[in-house]
C-alpha positions as CSV (number, residue, x, y, z in Angstrom):
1,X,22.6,-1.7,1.8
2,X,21.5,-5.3,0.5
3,X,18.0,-4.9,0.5
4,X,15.1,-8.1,-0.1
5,X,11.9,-6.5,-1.5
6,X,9.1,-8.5,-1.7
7,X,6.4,-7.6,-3.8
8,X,8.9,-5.9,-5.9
9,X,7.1,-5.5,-9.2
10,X,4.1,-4.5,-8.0
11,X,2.4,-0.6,-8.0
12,X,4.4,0.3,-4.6
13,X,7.2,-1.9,-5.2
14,X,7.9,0.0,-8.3
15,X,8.0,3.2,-6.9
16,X,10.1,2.0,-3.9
17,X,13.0,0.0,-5.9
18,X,14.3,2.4,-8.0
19,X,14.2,4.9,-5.0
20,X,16.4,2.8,-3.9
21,X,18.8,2.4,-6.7
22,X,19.1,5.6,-7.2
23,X,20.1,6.2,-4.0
24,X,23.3,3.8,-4.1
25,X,21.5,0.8,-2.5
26,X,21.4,-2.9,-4.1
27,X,17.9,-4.6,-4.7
28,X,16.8,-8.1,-4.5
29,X,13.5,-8.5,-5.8
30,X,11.3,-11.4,-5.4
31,X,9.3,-12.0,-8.7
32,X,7.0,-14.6,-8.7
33,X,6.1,-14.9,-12.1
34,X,8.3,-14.2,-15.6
35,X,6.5,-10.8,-16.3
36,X,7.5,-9.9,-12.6
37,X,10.8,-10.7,-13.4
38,X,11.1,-8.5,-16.7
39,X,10.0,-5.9,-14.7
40,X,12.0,-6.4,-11.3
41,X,14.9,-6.8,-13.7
42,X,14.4,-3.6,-16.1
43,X,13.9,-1.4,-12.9
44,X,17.7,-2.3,-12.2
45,X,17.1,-5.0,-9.5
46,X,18.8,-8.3,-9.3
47,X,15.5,-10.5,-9.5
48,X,15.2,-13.5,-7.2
49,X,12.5,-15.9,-8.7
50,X,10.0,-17.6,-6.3
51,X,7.3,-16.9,-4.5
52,X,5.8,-15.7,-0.5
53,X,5.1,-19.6,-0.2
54,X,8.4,-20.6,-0.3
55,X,9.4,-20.2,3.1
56,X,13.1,-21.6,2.9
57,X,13.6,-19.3,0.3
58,X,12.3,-16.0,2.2
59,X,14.6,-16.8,5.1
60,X,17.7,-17.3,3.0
61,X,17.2,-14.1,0.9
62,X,16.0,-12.1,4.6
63,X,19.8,-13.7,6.0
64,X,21.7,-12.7,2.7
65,X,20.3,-8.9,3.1
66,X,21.1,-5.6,5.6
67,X,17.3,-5.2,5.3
68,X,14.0,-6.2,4.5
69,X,10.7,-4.3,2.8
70,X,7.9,-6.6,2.8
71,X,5.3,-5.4,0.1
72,X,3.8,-8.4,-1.0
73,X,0.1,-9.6,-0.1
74,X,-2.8,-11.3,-2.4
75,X,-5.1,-8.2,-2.2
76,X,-7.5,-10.2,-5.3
77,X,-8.3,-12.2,-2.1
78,X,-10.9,-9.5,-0.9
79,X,-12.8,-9.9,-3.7
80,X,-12.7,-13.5,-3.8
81,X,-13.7,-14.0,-0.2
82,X,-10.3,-15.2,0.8
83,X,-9.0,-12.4,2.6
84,X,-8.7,-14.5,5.7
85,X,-6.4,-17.1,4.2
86,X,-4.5,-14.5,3.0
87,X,-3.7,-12.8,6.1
88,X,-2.7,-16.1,7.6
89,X,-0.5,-16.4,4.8
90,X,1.2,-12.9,5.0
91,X,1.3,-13.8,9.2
92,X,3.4,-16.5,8.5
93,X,5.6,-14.6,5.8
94,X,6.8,-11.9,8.3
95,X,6.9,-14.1,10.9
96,X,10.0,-16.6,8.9
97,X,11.1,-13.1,7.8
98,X,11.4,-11.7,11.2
99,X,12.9,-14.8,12.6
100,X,15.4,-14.9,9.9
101,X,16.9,-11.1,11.4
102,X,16.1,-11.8,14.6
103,X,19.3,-10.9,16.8
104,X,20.8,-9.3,13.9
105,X,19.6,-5.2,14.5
106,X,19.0,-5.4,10.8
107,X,15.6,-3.5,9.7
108,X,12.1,-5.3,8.7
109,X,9.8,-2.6,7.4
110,X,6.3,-3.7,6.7
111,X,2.8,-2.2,5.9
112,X,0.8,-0.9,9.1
113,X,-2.4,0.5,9.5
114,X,-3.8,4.2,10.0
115,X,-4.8,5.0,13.5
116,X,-7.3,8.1,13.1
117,X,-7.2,9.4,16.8
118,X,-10.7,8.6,16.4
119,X,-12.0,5.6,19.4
120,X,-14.6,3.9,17.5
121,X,-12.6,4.3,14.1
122,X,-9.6,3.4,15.3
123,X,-11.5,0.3,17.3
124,X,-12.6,-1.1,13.8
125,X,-9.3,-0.7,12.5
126,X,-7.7,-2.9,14.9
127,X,-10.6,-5.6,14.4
128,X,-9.1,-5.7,10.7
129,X,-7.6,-8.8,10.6
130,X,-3.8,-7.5,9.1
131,X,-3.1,-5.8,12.4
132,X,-2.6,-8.8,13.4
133,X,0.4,-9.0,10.7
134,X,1.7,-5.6,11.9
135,X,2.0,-6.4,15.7
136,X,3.7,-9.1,14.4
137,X,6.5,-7.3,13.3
138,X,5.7,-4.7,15.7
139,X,7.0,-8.0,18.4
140,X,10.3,-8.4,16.5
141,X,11.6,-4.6,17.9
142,X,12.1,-7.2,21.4
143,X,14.3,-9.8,19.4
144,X,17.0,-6.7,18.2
145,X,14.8,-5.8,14.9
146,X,14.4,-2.6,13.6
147,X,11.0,-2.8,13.0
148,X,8.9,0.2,10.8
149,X,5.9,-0.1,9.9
150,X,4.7,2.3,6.8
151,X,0.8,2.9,6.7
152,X,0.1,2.9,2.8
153,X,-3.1,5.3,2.1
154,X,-5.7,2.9,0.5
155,X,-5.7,5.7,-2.4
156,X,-1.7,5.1,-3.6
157,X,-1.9,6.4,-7.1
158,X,0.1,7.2,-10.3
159,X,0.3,6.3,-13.8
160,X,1.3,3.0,-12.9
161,X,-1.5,2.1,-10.7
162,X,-4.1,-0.2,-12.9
163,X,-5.8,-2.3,-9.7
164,X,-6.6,0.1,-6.9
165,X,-9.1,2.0,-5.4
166,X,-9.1,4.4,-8.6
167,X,-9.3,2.3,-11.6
168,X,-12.1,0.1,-9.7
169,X,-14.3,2.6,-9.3
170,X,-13.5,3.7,-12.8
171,X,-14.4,0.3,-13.9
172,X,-17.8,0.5,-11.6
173,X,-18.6,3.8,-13.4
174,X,-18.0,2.8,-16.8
175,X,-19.8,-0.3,-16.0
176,X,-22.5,1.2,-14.6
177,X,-23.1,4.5,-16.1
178,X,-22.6,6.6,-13.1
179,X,-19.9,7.1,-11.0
180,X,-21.6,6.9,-7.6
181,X,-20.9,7.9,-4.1
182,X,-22.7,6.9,-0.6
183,X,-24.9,9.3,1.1
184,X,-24.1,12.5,1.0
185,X,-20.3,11.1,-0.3
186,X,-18.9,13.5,2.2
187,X,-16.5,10.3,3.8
188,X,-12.7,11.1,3.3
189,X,-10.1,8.7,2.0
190,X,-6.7,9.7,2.3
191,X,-4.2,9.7,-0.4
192,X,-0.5,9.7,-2.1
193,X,1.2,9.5,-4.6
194,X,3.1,6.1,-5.3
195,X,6.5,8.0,-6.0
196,X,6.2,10.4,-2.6
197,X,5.4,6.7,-0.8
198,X,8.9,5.5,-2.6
199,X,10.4,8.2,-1.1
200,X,9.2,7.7,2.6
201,X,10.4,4.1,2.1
202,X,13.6,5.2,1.4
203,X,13.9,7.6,4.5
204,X,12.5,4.7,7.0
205,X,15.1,2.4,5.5
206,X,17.7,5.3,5.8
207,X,16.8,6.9,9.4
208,X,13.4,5.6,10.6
209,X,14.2,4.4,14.4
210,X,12.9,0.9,16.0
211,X,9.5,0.7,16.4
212,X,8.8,3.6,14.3
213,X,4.6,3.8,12.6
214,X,5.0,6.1,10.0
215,X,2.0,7.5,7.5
216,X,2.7,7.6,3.9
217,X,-0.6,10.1,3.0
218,X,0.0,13.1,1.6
219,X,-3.5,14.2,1.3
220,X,-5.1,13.3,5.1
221,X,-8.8,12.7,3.6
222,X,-9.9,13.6,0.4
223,X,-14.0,13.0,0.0
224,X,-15.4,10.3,-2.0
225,X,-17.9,12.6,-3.2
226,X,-15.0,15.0,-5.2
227,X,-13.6,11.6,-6.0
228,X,-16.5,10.3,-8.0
229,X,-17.5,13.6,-9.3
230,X,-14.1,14.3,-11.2
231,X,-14.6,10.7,-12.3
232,X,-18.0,11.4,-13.8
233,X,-16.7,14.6,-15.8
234,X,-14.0,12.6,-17.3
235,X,-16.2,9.7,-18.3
236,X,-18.9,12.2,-19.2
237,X,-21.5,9.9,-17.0
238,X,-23.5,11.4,-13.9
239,X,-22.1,12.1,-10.7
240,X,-25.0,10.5,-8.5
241,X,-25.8,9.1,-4.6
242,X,-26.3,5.5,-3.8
243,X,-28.0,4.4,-1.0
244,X,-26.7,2.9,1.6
245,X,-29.1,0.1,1.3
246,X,-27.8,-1.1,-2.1
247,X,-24.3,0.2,-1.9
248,X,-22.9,-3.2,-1.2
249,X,-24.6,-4.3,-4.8
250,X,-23.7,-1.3,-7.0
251,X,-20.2,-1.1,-5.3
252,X,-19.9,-5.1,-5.9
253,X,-16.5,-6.4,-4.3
254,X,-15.4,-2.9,-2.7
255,X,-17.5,-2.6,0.4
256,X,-15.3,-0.5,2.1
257,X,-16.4,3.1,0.0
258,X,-18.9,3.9,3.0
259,X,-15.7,4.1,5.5
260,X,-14.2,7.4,6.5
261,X,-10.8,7.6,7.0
262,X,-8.1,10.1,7.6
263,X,-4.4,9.9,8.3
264,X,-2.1,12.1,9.3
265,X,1.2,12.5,7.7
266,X,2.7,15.4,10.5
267,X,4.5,13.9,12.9
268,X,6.3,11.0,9.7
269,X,7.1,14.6,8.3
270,X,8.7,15.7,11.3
271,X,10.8,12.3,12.1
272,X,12.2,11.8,8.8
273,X,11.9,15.1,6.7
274,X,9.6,13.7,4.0
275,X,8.8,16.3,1.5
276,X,6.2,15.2,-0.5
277,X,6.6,16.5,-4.5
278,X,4.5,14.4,-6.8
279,X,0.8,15.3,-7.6
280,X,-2.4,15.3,-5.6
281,X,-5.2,12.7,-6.3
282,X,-7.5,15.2,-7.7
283,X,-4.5,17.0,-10.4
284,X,-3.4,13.5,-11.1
285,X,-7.2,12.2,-12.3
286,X,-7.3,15.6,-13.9
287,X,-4.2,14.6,-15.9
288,X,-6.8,12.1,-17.7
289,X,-4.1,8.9,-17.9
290,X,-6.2,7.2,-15.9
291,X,-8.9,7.5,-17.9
292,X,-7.1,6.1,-21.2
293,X,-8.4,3.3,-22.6
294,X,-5.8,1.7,-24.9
């Protein structure tokens, strides 16, 4: 298949293109800026210069392709209090994208959110403002899409990854001089590895049905205590507790550490016969790359 990525060159998109090379399809990348294009391009992807904003040019790449994976989104708005404007961007985005295949059966696969079988937790998940983006696409299954959505654990790592939930709390610690947790840190995050997350992308691409929600964790909920104590004895700083009172100042722009979180990867396994391969969180930390500091 023809396939449009967007966010191509970024941690996930790296991991998902040459997935996808390797396994005989063609890649269109969308590379917004020439460093993006160097690496769309060395990855083995025919690189389509422009940007999310450039609506005209989203529809005619999403009509010139079988398929669509739609990775991109400006996550540096969270920290810059955008992350409103930024959603209404990406709604917009997968909305031209989704009427660009609408009618054609073609697949748009986009990034969901967890559900935790948990009422209250799942509650404030919904009342995140991007499941707004992912019924969106979820809407397009009625207009002959193949819609998947693939819930990305907010923990994606590898040795690419230099500006998720990993290296900023490396950055906190070092900053700092602790690597901190709140409470008694026992709150989970669930993890995967970026390469095992290429993979599912693949498969849902491949076999996922209409309408499919599929979980790209690995790991179902890691705590953020083992987290930031495996961080501590690499950066030989303390391993402490912040309370919850001054977490939002220690933990700066990343207010979401106090959350607990789980997802379950089961029933994805089961649909598509993802075999995860690649590293845990904890053996990959312990394999000290992303604690290197040249």
């Amino acid at each position: 298949m023809r396939v449009f990525v967007t966010g191509a060159g970024g941690h996930i998109g790296s991991a998902v293109v040459p997935e996808l090379i390797r396994a005989g399809h063609q890649v269109v990348g969308l590379a917004r800026s020439a460093a993006s294009a160097a690496a769309v391009d060395a990855m083995g992807a025919v690189v389509r210069r422009g940007d999310v904003d450039d609506l005209d040019g989203l529809r005619e790449a999403a009509v010139d392709a079988d398929a669509v994976i739609h990775l991109a989104f400006d996550h540096g708005a969270i920290a810059a209090g955008k992350f409103a404007d930024a959603v209404a961007a990406d709604l917009t985005v997968v909305r031209t994208l989704g009427d660009a295949l609408a009618g054609t059966g073609k697949a748009l696969i986009g990034v969901g959110l967890t559900r935790t079988g948990d009422a209250k937790r799942d509650r404030a998940i919904d009342a995140n403002p991007r499941s707004a983006v992912a019924r969106a696409i979820t809407g397009f299954t009625e207009r002959d899409v193949r819609t998947v959505l693939v819930a990305i654990p907010p923990v994606t790592h590898s040795a690419r990854d230099r500006t998720g939930f990993i290296p900023t709390l490396i950055k906190i610690a070092r900053d700092t001089g602790v690597s901190g947790y709140v409470g008694d840190g026992a709150n989970r995050w669930p993890a995967g590895h970026a390469l095992d997350v290429g993979h599912l992308y693949r498969l849902a691409l491949e076999k996922a049905p209409a309408g499919s929600q599929l979980y790209a964790a690995t790991e179902e909920g890691i705590t953020v205590r083992e987290i930031a104590e495996t961080i501590g004895r690499h950066l030989d700083v303390p391993a402490v507790s912040i309370p919850p009172e001054r977490a939002a100042d220690h933990f700066r722009a990343f207010p979401f550490i106090t959350l607990d979180i789980t997802m379950s990867h089961t029933d994805t396994r089961r649909l598509l016969g993802w075999e995860p391969s690649h590293p845990g969180l904890i053996a990959d930390l312990e394999d000290g790359h992303y604690f290197a500091t040249d």
